[in-house]
N, C-alpha and C positions, 0 to 999 in steps of 0.2 A: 606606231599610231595609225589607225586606220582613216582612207579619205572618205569623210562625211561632207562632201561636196556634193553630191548627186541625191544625197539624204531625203526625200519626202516625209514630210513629218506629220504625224496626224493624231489626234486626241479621239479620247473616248464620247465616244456620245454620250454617255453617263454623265460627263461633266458638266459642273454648273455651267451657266448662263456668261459668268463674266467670267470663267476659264481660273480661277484662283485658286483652287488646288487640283493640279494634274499634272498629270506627265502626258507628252509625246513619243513617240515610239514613230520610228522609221525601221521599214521591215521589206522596203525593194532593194538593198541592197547585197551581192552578194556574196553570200560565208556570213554575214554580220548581220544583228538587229540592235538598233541606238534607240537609247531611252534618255528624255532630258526633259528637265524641269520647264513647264512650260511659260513660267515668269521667269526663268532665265536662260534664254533661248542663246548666248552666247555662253552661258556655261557649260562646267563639263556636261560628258558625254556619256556615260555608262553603254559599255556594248557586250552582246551576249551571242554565242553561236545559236545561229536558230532551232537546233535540237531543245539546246535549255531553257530558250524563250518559251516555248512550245507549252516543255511540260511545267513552266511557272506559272502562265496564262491557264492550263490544265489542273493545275490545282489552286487556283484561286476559284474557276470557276465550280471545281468538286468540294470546295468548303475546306481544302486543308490549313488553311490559314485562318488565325482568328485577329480578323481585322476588327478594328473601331465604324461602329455607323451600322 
């Protein structure tokens, strides 16, 4: 298990107003970037090596995904 002790956590600016549906993502730590529901900030933890972070953010933003909204 990796230590998310030093974790800075940070949300989209995309997010709504009262923060209700989003994720946070902490991305200073290193080898690792942690994704966590931002209504359950004591919950898991999802973590991803930052290569793969990289290119999911990279294809969200190139339209490979077809999300809702």
């Amino acid at each position: 298990m990796e230590d998310l002790s030093g974790a800075v956590w940070r949300k989209s600016i995309r997010s709504d107003n009262g923060g209700a549906s989003c994720v946070e993502v902490a991305a200073n730590l290193p080898g690792i970037v942690g994704v966590r529901d931002s209504k359950d900030r004591s919950g898991p933890v999802l973590t991803f090596a930052p290569p793969v972070w990289a290119a999911f953010v990279e294809g969200l933003k190139g339209g490979e995904f077809d999300l809702p909204g």
